[in-house]
VOSE-208312 format. One line per 3 residues: number of its first residue (from 1); for each residue x, y, z of N, C-alpha, C. Coordinates in Angstrom, 3 decimals. Layout:
BEGIN
NUM = X/Y/Z/X/Y/Z/X/Y/Z  ... .
END
This chain:
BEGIN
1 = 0.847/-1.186/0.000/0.000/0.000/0.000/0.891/1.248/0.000  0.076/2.035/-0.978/1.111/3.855/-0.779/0.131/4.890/-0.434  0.988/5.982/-0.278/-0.153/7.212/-0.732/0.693/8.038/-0.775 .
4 = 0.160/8.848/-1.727/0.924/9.983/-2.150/1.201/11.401/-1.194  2.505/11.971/-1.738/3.165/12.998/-0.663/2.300/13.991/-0.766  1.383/14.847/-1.652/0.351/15.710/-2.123/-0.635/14.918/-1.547 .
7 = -1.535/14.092/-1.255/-2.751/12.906/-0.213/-2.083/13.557/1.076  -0.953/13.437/1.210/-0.895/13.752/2.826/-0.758/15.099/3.141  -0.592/15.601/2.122/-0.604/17.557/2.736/-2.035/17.829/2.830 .
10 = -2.710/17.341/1.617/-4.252/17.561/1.653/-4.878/17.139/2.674  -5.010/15.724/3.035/-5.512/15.564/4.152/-5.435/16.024/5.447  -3.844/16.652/5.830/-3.529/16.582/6.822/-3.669/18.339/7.581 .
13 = -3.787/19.192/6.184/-3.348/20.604/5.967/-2.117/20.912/6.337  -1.436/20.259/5.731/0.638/20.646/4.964/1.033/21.177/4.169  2.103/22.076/4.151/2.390/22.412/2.590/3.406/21.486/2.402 .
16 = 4.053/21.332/1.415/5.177/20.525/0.808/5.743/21.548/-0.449  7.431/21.310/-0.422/7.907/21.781/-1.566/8.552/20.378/-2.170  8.083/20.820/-3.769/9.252/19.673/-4.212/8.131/18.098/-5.519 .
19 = 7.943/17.051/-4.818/7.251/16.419/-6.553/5.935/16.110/-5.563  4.950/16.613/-5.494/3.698/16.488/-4.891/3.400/14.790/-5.147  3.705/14.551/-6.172/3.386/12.567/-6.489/4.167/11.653/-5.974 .
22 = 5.210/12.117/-5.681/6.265/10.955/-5.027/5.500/9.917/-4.149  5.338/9.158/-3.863/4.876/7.282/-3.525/5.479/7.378/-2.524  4.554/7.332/-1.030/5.214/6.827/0.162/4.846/5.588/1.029 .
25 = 5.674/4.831/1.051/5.404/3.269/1.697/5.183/3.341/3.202  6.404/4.417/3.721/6.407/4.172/5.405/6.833/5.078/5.615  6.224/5.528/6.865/6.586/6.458/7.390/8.371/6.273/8.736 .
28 = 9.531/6.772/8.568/10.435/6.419/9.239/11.742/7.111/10.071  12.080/6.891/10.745/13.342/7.973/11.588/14.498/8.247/10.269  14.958/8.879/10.317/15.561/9.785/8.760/16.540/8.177/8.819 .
31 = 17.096/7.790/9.654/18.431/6.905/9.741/18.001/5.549/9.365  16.721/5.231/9.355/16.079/4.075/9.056/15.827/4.045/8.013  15.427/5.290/7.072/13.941/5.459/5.494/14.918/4.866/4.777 .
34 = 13.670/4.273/3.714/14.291/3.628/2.892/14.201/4.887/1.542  14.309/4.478/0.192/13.911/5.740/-1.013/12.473/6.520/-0.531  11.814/5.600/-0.779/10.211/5.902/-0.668/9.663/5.927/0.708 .
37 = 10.485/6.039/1.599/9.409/6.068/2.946/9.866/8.070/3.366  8.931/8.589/3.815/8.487/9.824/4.310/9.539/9.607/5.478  11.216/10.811/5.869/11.939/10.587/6.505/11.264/11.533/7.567 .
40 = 11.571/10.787/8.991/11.693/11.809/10.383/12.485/12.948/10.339  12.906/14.373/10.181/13.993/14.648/10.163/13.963/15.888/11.100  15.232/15.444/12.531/14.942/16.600/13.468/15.936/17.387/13.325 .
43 = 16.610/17.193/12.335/17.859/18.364/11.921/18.088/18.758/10.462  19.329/19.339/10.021/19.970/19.338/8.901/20.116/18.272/8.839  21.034/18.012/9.539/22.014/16.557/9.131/21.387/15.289/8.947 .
46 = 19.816/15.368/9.301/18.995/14.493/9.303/18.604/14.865/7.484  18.151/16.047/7.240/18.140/15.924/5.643/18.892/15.134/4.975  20.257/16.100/5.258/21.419/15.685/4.005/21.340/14.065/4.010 .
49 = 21.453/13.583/5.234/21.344/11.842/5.484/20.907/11.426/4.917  19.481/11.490/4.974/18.490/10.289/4.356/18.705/9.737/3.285  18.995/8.267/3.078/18.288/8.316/1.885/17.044/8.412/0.971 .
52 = 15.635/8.630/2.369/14.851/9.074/1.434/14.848/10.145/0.403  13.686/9.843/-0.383/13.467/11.395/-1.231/12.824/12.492/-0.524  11.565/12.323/0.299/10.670/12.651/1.004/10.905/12.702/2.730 .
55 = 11.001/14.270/2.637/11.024/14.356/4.341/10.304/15.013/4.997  10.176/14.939/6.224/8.965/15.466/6.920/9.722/16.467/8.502  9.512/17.629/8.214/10.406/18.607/9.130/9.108/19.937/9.305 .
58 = 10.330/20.677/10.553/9.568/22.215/10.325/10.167/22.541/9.258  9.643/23.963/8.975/9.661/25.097/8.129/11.089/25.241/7.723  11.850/25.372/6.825/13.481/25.400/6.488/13.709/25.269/5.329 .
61 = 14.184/26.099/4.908/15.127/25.722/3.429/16.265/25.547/3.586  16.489/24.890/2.482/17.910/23.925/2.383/18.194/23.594/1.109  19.611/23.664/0.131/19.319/23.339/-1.013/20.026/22.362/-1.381 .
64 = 18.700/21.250/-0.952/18.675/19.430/-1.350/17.476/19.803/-2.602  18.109/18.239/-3.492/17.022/17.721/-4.504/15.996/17.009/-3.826  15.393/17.211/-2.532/14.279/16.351/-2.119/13.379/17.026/-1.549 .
67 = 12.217/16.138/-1.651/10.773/16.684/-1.506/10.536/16.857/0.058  9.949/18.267/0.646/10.388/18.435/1.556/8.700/18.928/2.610  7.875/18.082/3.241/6.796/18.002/3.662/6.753/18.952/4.871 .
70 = 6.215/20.212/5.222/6.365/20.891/6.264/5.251/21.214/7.157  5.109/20.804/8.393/4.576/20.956/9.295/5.144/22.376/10.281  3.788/22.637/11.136/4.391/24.278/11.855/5.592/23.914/13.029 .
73 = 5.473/25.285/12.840/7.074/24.914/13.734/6.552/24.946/15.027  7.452/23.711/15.743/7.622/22.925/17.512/6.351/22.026/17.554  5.726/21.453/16.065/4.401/20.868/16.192/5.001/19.396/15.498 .
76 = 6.232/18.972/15.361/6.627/17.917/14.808/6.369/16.876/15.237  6.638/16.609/16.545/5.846/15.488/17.305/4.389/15.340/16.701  3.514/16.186/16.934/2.407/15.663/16.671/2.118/15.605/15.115 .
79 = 3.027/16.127/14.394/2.818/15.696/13.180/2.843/14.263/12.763  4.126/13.998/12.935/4.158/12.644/13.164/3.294/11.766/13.248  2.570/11.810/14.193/1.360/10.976/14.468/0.444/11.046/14.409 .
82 = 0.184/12.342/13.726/-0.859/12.230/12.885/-0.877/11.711/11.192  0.183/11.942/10.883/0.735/11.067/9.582/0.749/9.098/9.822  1.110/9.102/11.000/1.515/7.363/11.539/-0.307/7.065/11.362 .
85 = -0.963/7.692/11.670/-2.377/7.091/12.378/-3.498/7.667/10.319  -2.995/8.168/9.734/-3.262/8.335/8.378/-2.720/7.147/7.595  -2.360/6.689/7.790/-1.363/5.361/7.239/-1.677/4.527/8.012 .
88 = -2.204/3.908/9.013/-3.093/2.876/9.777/-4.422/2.728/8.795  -4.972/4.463/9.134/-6.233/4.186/8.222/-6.264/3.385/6.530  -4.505/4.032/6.256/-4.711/3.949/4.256/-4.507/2.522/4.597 .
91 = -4.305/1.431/5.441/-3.844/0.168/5.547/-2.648/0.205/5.328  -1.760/1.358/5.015/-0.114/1.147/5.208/0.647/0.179/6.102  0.096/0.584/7.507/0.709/0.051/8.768/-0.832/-0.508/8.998 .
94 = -0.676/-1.887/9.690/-1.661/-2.662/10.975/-1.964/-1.309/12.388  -3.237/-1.779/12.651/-3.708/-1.232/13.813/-3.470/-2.274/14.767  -2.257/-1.530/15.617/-1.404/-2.543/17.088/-2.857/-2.188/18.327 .
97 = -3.616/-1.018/17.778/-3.965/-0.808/19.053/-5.833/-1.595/18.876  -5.906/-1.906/17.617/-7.398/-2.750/17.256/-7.566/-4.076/18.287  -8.585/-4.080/18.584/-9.103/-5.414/19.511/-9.109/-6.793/18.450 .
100 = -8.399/-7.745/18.782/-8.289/-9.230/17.672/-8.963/-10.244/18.255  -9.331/-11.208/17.209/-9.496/-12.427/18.443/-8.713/-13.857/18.340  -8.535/-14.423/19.254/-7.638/-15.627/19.831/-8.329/-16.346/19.722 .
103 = -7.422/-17.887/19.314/-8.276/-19.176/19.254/-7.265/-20.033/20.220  -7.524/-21.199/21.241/-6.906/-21.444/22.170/-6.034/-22.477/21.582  -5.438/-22.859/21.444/-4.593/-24.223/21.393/-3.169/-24.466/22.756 .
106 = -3.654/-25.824/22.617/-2.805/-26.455/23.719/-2.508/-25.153/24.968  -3.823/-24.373/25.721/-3.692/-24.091/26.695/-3.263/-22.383/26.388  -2.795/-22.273/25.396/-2.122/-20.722/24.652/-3.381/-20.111/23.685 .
109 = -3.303/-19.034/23.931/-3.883/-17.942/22.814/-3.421/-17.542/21.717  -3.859/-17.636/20.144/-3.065/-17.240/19.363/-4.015/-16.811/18.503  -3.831/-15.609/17.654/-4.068/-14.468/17.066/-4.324/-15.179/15.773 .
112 = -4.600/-14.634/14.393/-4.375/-15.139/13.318/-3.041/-14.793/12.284  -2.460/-15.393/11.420/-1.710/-15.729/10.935/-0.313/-15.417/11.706  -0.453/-16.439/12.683/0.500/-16.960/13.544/1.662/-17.905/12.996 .
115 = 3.047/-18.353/12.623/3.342/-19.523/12.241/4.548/-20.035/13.518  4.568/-21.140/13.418/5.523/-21.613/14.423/6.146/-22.684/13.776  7.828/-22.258/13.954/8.507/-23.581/13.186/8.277/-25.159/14.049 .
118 = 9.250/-25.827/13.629/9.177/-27.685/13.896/10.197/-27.626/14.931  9.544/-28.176/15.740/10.540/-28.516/17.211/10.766/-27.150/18.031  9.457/-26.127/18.176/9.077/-25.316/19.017/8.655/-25.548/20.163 .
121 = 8.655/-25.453/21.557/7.531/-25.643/22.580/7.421/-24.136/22.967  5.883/-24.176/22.993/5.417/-23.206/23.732/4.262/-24.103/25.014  4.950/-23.190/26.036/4.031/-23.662/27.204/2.778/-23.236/27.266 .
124 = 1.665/-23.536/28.473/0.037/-23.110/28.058/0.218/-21.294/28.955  -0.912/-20.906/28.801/-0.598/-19.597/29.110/-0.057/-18.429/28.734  0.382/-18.493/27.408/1.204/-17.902/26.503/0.084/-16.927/25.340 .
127 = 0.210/-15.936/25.506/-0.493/-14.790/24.627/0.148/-14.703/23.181  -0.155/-14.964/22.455/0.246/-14.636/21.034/-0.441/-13.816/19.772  -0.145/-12.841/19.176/-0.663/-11.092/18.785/-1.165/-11.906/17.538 .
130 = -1.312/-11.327/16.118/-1.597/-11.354/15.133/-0.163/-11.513/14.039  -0.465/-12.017/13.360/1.015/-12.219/12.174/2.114/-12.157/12.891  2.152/-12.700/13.943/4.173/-13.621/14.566/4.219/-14.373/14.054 .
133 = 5.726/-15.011/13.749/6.624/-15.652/13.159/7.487/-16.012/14.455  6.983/-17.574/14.512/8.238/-18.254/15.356/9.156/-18.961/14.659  10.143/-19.483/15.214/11.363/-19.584/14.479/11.268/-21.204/14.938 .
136 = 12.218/-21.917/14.492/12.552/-23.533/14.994/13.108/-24.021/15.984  13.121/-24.614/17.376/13.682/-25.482/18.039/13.467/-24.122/18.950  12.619/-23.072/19.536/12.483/-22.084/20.027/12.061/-22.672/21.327 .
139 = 11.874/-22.220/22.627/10.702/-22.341/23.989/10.881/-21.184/24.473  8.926/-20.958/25.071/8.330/-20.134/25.331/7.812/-20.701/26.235  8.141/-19.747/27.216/7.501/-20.409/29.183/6.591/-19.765/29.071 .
142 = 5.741/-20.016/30.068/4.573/-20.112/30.199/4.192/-18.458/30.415  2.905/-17.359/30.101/3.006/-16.779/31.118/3.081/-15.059/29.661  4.237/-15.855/29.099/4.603/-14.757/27.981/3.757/-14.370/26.902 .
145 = 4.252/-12.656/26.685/3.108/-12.387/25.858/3.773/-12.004/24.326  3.372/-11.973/23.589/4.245/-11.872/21.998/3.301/-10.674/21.679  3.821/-9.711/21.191/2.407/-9.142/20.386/2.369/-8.844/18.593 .
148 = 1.580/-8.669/18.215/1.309/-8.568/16.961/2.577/-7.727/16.038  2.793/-8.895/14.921/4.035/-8.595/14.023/5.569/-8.548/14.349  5.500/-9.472/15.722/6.898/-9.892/16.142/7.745/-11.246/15.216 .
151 = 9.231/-10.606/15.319/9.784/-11.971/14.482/10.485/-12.828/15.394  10.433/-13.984/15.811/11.388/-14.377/16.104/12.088/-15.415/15.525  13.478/-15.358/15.361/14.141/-16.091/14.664/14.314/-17.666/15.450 .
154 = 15.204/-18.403/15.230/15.904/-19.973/15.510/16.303/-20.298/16.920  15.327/-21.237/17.735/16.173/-21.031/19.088/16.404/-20.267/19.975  15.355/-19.346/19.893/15.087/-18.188/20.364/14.394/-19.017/22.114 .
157 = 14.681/-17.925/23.375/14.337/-18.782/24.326/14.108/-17.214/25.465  12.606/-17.806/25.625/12.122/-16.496/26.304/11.472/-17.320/27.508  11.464/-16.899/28.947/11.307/-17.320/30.114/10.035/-16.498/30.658 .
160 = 9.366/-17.112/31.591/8.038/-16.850/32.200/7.551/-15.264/32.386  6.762/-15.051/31.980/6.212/-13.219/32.330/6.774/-12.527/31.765  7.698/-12.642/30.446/8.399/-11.694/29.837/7.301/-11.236/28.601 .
163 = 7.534/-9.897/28.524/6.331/-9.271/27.415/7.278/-8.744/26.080  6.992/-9.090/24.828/8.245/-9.283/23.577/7.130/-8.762/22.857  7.423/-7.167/22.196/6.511/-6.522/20.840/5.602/-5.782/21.751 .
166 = 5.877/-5.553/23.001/4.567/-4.318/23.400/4.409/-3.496/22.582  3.230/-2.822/22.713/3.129/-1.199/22.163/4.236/-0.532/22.832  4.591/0.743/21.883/5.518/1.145/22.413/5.802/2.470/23.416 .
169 = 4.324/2.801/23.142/3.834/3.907/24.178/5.084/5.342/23.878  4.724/5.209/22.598/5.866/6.748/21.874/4.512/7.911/22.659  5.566/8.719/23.660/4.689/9.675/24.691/5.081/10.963/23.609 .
172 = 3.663/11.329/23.689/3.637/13.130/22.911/2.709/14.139/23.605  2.479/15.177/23.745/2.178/16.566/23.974/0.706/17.021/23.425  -0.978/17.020/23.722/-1.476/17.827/23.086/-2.173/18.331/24.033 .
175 = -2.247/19.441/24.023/-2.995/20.903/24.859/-2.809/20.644/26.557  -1.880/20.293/26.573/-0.818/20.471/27.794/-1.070/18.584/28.171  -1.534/17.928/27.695/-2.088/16.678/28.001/-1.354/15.413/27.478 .
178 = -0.978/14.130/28.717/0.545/13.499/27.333/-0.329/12.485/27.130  0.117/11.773/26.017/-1.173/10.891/25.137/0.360/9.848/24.743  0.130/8.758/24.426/1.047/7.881/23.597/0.554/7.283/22.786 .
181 = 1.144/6.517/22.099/1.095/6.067/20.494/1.353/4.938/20.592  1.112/3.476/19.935/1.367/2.543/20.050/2.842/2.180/19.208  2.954/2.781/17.975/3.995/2.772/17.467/3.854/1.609/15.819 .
184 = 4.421/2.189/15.260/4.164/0.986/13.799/5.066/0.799/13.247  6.794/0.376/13.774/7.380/-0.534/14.074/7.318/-1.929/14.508  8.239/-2.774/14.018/8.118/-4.259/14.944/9.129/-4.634/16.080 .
187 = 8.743/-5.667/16.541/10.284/-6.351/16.994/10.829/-7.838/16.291  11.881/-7.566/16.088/12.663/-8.867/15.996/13.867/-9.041/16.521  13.493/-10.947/16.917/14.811/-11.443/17.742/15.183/-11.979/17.110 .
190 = 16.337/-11.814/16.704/17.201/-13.100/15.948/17.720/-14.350/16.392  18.177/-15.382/15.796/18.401/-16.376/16.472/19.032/-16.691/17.504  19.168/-17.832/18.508/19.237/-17.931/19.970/19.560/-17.155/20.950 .
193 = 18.665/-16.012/20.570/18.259/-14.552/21.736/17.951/-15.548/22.624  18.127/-15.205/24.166/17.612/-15.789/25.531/17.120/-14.252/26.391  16.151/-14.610/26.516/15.293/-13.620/27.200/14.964/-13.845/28.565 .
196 = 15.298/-12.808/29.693/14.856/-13.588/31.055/13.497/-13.737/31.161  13.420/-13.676/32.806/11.866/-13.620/33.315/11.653/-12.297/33.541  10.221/-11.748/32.965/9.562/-10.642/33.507/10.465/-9.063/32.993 .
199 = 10.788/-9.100/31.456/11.441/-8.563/31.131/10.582/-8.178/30.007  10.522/-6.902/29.441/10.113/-6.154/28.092/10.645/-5.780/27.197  10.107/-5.733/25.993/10.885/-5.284/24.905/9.957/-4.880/24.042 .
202 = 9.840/-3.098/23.610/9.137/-2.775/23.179/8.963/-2.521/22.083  8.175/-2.956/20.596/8.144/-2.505/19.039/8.838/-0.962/19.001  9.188/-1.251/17.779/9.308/0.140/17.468/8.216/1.374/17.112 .
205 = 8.683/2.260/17.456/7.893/3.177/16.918/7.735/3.678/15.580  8.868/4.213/15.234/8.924/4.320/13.590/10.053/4.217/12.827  10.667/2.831/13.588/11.781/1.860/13.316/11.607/0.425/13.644 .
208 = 12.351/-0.592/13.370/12.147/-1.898/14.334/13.182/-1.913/15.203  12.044/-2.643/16.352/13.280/-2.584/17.400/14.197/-3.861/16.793  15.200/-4.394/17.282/15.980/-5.662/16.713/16.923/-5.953/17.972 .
211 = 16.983/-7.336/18.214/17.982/-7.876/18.755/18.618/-8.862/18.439  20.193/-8.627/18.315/21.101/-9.078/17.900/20.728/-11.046/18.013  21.452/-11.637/17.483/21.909/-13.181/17.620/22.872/-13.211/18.519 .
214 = 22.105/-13.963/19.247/23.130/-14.853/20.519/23.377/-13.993/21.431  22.461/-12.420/21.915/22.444/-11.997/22.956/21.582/-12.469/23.650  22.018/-12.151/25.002/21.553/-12.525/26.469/20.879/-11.533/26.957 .
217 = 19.838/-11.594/27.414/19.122/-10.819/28.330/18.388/-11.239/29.797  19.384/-10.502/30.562/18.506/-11.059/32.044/16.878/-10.801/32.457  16.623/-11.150/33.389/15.805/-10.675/34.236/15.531/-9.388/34.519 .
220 = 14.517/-8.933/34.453/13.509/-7.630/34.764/14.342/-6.402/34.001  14.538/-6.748/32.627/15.162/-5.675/31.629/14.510/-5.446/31.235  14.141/-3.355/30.994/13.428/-2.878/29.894/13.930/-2.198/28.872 .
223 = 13.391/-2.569/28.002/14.290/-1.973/26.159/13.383/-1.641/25.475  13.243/-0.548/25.390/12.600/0.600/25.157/12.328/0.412/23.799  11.301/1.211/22.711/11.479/1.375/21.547/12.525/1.814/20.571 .
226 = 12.610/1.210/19.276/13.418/1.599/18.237/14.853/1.219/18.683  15.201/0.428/19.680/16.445/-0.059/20.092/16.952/-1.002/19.540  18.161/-0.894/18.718/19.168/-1.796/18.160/20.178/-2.782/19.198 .
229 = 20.198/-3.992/18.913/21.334/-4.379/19.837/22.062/-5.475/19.147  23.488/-5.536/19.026/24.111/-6.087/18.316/24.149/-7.370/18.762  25.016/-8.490/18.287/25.366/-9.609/18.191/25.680/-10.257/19.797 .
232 = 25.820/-11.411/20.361/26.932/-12.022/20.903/26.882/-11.154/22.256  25.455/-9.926/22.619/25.637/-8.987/23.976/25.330/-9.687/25.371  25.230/-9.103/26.368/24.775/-10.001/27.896/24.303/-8.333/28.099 .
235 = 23.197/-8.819/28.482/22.715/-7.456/29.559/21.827/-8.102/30.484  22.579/-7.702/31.788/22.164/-8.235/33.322/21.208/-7.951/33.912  20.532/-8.554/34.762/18.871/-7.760/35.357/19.263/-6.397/35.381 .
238 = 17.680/-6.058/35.243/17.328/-5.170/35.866/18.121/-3.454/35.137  18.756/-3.473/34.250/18.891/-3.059/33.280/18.059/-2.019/32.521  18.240/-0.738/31.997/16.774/0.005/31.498/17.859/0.704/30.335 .
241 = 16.904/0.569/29.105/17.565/1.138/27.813/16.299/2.504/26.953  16.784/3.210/27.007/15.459/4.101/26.268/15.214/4.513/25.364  14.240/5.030/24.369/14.354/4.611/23.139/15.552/4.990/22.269 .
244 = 15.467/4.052/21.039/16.249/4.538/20.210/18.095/4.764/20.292  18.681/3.798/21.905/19.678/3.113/22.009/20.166/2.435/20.575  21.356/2.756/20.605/21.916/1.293/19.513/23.409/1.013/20.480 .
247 = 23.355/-0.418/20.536/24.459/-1.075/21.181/24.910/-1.878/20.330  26.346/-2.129/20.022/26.827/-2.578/19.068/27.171/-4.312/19.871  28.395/-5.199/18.948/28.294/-6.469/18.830/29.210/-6.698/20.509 .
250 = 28.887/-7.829/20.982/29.525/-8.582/22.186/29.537/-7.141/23.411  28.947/-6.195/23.735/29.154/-5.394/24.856/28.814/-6.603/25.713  29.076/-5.836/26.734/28.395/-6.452/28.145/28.037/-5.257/28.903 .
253 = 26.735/-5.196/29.816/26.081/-4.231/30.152/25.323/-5.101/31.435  26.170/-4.487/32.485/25.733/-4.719/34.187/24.305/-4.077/34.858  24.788/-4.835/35.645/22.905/-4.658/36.732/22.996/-3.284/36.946 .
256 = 21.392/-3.085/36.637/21.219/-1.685/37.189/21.745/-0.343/36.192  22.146/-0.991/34.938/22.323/0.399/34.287/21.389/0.875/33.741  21.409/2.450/33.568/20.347/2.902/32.956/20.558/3.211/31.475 .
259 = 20.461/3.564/30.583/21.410/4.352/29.318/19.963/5.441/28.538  20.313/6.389/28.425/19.897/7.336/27.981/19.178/7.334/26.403  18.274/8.037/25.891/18.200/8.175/24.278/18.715/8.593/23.611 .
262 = 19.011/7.224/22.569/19.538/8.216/21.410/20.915/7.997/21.875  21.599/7.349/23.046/23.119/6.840/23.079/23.636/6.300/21.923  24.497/5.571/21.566/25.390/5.031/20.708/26.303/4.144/21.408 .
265 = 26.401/2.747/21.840/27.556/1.954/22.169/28.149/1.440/21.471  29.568/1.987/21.374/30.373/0.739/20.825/30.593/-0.663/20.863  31.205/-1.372/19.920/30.976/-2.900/19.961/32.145/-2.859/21.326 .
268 = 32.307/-4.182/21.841/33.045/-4.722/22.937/33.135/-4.063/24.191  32.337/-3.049/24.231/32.595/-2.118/25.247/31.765/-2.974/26.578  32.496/-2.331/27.872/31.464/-2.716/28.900/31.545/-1.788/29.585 .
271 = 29.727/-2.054/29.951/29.239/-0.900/30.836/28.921/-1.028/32.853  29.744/-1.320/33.840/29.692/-2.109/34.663/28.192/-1.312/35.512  27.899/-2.128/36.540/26.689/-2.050/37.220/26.610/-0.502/37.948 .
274 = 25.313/-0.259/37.816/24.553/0.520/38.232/25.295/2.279/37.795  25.911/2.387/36.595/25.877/3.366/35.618/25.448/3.905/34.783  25.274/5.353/34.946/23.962/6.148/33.965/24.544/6.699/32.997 .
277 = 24.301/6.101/31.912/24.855/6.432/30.873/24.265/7.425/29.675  24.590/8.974/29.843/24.098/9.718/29.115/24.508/10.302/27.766  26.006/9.757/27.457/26.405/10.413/26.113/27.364/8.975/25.232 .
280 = 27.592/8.752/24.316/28.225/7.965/23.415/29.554/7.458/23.912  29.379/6.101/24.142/30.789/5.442/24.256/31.354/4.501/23.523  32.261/4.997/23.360/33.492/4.323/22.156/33.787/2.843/22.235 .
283 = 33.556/2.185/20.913/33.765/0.957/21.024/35.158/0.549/21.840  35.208/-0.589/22.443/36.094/-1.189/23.320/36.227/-0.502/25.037  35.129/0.514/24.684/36.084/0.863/26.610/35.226/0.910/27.669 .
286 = 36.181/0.717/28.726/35.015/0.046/30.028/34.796/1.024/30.851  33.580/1.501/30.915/33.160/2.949/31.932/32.255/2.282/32.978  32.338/3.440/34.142/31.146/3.453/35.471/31.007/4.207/36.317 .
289 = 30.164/4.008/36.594/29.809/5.481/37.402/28.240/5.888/37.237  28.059/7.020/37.459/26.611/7.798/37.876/26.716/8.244/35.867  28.078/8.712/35.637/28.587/9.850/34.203/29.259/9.030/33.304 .
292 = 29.338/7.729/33.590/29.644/6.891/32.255/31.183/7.173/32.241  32.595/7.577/32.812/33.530/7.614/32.789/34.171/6.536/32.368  34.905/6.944/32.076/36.040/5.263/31.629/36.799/5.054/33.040 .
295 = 36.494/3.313/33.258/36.561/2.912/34.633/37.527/3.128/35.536  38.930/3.430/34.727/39.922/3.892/35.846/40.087/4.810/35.863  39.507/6.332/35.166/39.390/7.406/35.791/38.355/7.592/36.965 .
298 = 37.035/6.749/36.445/36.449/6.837/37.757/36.786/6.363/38.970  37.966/5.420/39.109/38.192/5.173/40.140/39.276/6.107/41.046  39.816/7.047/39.980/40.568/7.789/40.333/40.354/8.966/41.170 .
301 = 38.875/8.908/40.840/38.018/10.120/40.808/37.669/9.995/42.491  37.333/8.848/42.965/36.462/8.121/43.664/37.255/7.933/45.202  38.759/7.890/44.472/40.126/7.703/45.436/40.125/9.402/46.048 .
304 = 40.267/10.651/45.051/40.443/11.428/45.394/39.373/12.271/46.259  38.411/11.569/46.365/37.252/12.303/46.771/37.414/11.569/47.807  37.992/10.121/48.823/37.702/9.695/49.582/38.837/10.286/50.445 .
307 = 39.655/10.463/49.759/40.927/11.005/50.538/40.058/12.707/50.957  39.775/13.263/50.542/39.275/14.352/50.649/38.467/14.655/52.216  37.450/13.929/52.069/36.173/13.728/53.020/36.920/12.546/54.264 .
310 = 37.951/12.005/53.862/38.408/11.056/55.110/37.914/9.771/55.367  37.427/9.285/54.133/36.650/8.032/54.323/37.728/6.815/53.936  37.753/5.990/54.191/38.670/4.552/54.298/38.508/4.085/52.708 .
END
């Protein structure tokens, strides 16, 4: 399904500069669009980027060859979603937030066009959305909920009370009032992801979320929307990632960290327990703390402050 970049100014009351006919498939974060999908773009650098043709910003000129969709200015958020929820209607994107119905088998709920590979167990008690894709030789404890348009790949192994493809509850602003969005993104796990107990992982909003092959995830971790996570990772209970994280291949990431939006981790890096991590860290290096320091300055830090105050 499409609709045209001129369909959405009309409907929406937009102006646009640039080919009023251009064909848009999806709506997406500038770093995600593909040619034809309508880009997020909260900067310049988000223009020049894209490879879409079609972007969706405030008011600005700029002199790119692309078609350039403008909403009023500091109203981008809600543009957004009002474009996301125009594209539900055109049947672009599924409605995550529509009521479905379940047919029971072996003790589980499952949605329609469900598939599950050969040599899967799923235990009874198990919620399953609309159009998931299970993968082969997978188990699913009891308890867990999948939701509509999740992938999971091969061997994939998710443990009791864990919720995989929530809505993603993208929070926005209207007349002083916060409202969220379910989001029309997916999730996918790639093969032998291990998922703890009682842990979330939320679709994307207007990306997919994705997790790497052969990462680990503990107990009572939340991973927020539009979050990337590379290959071969461990992240320990209790853990909180917010949207739009990307963590690259084999990190390791300790109890109790928090990490900020919109971070960037490098591959191999580790992040040790109970560190708040608010700005980009460089592949390979090991930080902690409250400020994400690299670990033996913080300890340096930690020495001099104890010597200070007189503490042992």
């Amino acid at each position: 399904m499409i609709i045209r970049l001129n369909d959405i100014a009309a409907k929406l009351g937009f102006s646009f500069f640039g080919n009023g006919e251009q064909e848009i498939s999806s709506l997406r974060y500038a770093h995600a669009a593909e040619e034809n999908s309508l880009a997020i773009a909260y900067s310049e650098k988000d223009i020049l980027k894209t490879p879409a043709q079609s972007v969706l910003t405030e008011p600005r000129l700029l002199p790119v060859e692309k078609n350039l969709l403008y909403c009023g200015f500091h109203e981008l958020h809600e543009a957004i979603i009002k474009i996301a929820r125009l594209m539900i209607a055109e049947g672009i994107y599924p409605d995550y937030e529509k009521p479905f119905e379940q047919t029971a088998k072996g003790g589980s709920m499952f949605g329609a066009g469900v598939e599950v590979g050969e040599g899967t167990f799923i235990a009874p008690f198990v919620s399953v959305g609309e159009n998931v894709t299970i993968g082969k030789n997978c188990r699913i404890e009891s308890g867990v909920f999948i939701g509509s348009g999740t992938l999971l790949g091969d061997g994939v192994k998710i443990l009791s009370g864990s919720r995989v493809g929530v809505n993603c509850h993208y929070h926005y602003g209207v007349d002083g009032r916060h409202k969220s969005f379910c989001g029309v993104g997916r999730t996918i796990i790639k093969d032998n992801v291990e998922i703890g107990a009682n842990s979330v992982i939320q679709r994307g909003s207007f990306s997919d979320t994705i997790i790497g092959a052969g990462t680990v995830i503990g107990n009572l971790v939340e991973i927020g929307h539009d979050v990337k996570i590379g290959v071969a990772c461990l992240i320990v209970s209790q853990v909180g990632l917010c949207g739009n994280v990307t963590i690259g291949d084999r990190v390791q990431i300790f109890g109790q960290v928090g990490i900020k939006n919109w971070v960037t981790v490098g591959s191999d890096a580790i992040i040790l327990a109970k560190s708040g991590v608010t700005k980009n860290i460089r592949a390979g290096k090991k930080v902690s703390g409250m400020f994400s320091r690299e670990h033996k300055t913080e300890l340096r830090r930690l020495a001099k402050l104890n010597k200070i105050i007189g503490e042992e």
